[in-house]
C-alpha positions in Angstrom: 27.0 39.2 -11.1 30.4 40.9 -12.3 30.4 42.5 -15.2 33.9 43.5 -16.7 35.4 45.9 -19.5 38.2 47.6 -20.3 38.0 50.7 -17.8 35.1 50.6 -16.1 33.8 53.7 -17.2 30.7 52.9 -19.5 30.5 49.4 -20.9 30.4 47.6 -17.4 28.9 50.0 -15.3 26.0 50.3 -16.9 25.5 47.1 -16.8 25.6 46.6 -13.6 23.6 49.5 -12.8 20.8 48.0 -15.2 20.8 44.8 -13.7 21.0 46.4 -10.0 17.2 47.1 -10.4 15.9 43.9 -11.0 14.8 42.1 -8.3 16.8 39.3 -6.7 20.5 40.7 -8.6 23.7 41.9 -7.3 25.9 43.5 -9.1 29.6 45.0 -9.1 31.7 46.3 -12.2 35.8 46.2 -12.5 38.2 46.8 -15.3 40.7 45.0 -16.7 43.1 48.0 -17.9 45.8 49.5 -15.8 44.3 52.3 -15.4 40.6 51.5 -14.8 38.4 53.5 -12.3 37.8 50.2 -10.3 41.1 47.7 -11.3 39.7 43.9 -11.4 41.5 41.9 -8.7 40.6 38.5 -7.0 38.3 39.3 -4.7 36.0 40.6 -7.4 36.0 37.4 -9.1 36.1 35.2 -5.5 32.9 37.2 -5.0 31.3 36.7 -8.4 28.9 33.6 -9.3 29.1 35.0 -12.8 31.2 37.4 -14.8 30.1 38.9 -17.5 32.8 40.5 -20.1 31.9 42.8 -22.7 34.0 41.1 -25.5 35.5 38.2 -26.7 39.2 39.8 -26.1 38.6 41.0 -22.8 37.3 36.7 -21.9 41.2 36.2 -23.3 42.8 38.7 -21.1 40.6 37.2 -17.8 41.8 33.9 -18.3 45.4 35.2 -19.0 45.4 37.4 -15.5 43.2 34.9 -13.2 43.1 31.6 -14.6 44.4 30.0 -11.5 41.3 31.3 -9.5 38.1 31.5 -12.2 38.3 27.4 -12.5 34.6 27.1 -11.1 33.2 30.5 -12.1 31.0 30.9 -15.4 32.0 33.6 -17.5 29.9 35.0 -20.4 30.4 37.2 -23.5 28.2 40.1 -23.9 29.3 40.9 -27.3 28.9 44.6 -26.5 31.3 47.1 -28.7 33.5 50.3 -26.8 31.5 52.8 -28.3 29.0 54.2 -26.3 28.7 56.4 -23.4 27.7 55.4 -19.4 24.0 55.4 -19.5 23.3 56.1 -23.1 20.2 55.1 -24.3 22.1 53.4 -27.4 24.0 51.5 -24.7 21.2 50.6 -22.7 19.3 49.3 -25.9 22.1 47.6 -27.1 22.3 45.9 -23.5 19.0 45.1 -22.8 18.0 42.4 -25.4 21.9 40.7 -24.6 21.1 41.3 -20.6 17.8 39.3 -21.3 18.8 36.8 -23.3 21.3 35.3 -20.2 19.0 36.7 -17.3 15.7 36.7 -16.5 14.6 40.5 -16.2 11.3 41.5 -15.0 8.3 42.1 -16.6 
């Protein structure tokens, strides 16, 4: 699982760290920006059986910078809005119920 936002600061991170702890996931984060902490590039998304994006825009701007190479790989809105913090418990509420709803988390 890759999940994607803007700078991978907070959005995509967590994420990835939520979904890190259930059993039988793994997990990377990248950013689309210039100027992310981790810059998305094509081996992230050669690696990925899924990518996960955070908004409807940020699907757009995936397709615009990789189209020739995500042909075969799923990619799914979160619907998840640049507002919140790296591990805030608003974010990871906000996540969970989304992160459910597309994965099967443990009990």
């Amino acid at each position: 699982m890759l999940f994607v936002c803007g700078k991978a600061r907070m959005r995509s991170p967590t994420a990835a760290d939520i979904v890190a702890k259930w059993p039988g996931y793994c997990t990377d984060f990248a950013g689309l920006s210039r100027d992310a902490d981790e810059r998305l590039s094509s081996d992230h998304i050669e690696w990925a059986d899924v990518i996960f994006v955070m908004d409807r825009r940020q699907k757009k701007r995936l397709s615009n910078q990789f189209d020739d190479i995500l042909r075969d790989t799923k990619v799914v809105v979160l619907g998840v809005p640049d507002r919140f913090d790296y591990m805030s418990p608003e974010l990871v509420a906000f996540m969970m119920p989304k992160l459910k709803q597309v994965l099967v988390a443990p009990a």
